[in-house]
N, C-alpha and C positions, 0 to 999 in steps of 0.2 A: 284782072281776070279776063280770058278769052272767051268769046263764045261756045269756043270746043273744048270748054270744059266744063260748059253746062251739062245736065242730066236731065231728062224728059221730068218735066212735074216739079223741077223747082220754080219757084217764087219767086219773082221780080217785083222789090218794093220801090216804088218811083220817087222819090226826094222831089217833090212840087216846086219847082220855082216862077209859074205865071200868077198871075194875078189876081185868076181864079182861085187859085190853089190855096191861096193866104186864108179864106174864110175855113178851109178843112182843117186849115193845120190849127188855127184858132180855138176852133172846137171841139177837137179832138185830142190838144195836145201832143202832137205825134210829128213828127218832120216828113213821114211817109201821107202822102195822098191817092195815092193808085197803086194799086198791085193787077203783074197779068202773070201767066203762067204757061212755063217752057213746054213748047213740042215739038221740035226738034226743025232743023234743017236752018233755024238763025232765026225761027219765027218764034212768036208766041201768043197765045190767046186772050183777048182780053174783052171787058165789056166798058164801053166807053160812052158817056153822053153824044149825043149828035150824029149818033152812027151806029148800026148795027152790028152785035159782038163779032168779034172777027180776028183776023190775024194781024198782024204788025211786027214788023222785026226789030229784034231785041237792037239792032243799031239807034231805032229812036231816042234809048234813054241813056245810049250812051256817057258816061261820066254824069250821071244822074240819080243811078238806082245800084241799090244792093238786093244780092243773090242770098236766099235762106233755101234750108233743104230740112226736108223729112230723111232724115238719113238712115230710119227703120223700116222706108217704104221697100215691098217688096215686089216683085216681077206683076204679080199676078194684080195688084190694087195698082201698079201704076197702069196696068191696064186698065182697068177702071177707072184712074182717072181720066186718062185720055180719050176713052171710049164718050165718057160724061160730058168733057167739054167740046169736042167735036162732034155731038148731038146737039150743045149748045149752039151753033154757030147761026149767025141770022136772028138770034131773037135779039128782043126790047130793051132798051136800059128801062129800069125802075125811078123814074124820075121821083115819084110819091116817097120812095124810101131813104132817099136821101134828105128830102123833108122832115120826114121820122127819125132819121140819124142825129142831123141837128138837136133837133128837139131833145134827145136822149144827152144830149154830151152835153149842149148848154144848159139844160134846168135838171139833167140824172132822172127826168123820171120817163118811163116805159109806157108809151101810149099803146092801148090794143092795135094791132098790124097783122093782113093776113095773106100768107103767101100768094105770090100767084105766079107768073109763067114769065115777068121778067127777072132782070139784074144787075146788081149794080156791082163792079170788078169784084168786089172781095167777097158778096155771095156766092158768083162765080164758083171763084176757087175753094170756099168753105165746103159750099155745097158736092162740089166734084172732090174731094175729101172725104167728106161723109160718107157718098157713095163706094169708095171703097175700105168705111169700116173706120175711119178717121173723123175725130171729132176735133178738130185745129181749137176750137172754140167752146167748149159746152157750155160755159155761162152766157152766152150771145148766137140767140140764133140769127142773131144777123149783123155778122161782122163786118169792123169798118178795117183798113188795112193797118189801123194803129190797133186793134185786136187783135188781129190773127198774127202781129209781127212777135207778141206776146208768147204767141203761142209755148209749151213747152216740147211738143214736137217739133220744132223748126230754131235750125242752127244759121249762124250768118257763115257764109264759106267766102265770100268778097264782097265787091263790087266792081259791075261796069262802068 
């Protein structure tokens, strides 16, 4: 699949293969580690440890990630989402929630956690979701991208 046949607001899930990536996919279960999310021009959004959420082009994961779509998104919430994640731009990863994520996959049980103004990729996109009336996730309000890839909104259409 080509970049120009992405559509604004799909999902890029990242197939992890550094070394880091090994402890996610361990506890999670999941071959995906990262997810960012299309907006257009070859770029995409995403929130990333070590660096403020921001853009990156979809070239980085080249032969590494597959593409899912809300394929019942309509005009007016993918504005919304757009609008959502490009408000994001510049904030915090959530280093404390990926703590918590752990914690959730290796022992399943759900420690008290309370939002706040960072995030970590796949809040991200849940959340800019939510905002336009989509719930990717309602059993997890804080999904991990082996969640939201679940999701029953969201189709795989390839991969880069």
């Amino acid at each position: 699949m080509n970049t120009s046949d992405l559509q604004l607001a799909d999902l890029i899930f990242v197939r992890g293969t550094r070394w880091l990536d090994f402890p996610v996919k361990l506890a999670t279960r999941s071959q995906y580690t990262h997810v960012g999310g299309y907006v257009g021009k070859g770029q995409l959004i995403e929130a990333q440890g070590l660096r403020k959420t921001g853009y990156e082009p979809v070239a980085t994961y080249e032969r590494a990630a597959d593409v899912y779509r809300c394929t019942s998104l309509t005009p007016v919430q993918i504005n919304r989402i757009m609008d959502y994640v490009h408000h994001e731009i510049g904030g915090r990863y959530d280093y404390l929630l990926i703590g918590w994520e752990a914690f959730r996959h290796i022992f399943g049980l759900m420690l008290p956690y309370f939002k706040n103004q960072r995030r970590i990729c796949s809040t991200l996109w849940a959340d800019a979701y939510r905002a336009a009336g989509i719930n990717l996730c309602p059993q997890h309000q804080y999904p991990t991208p082996a969640d939201l890839v679940m999701s029953r909104y969201l189709r795989k259409i390839g991969s880069i």
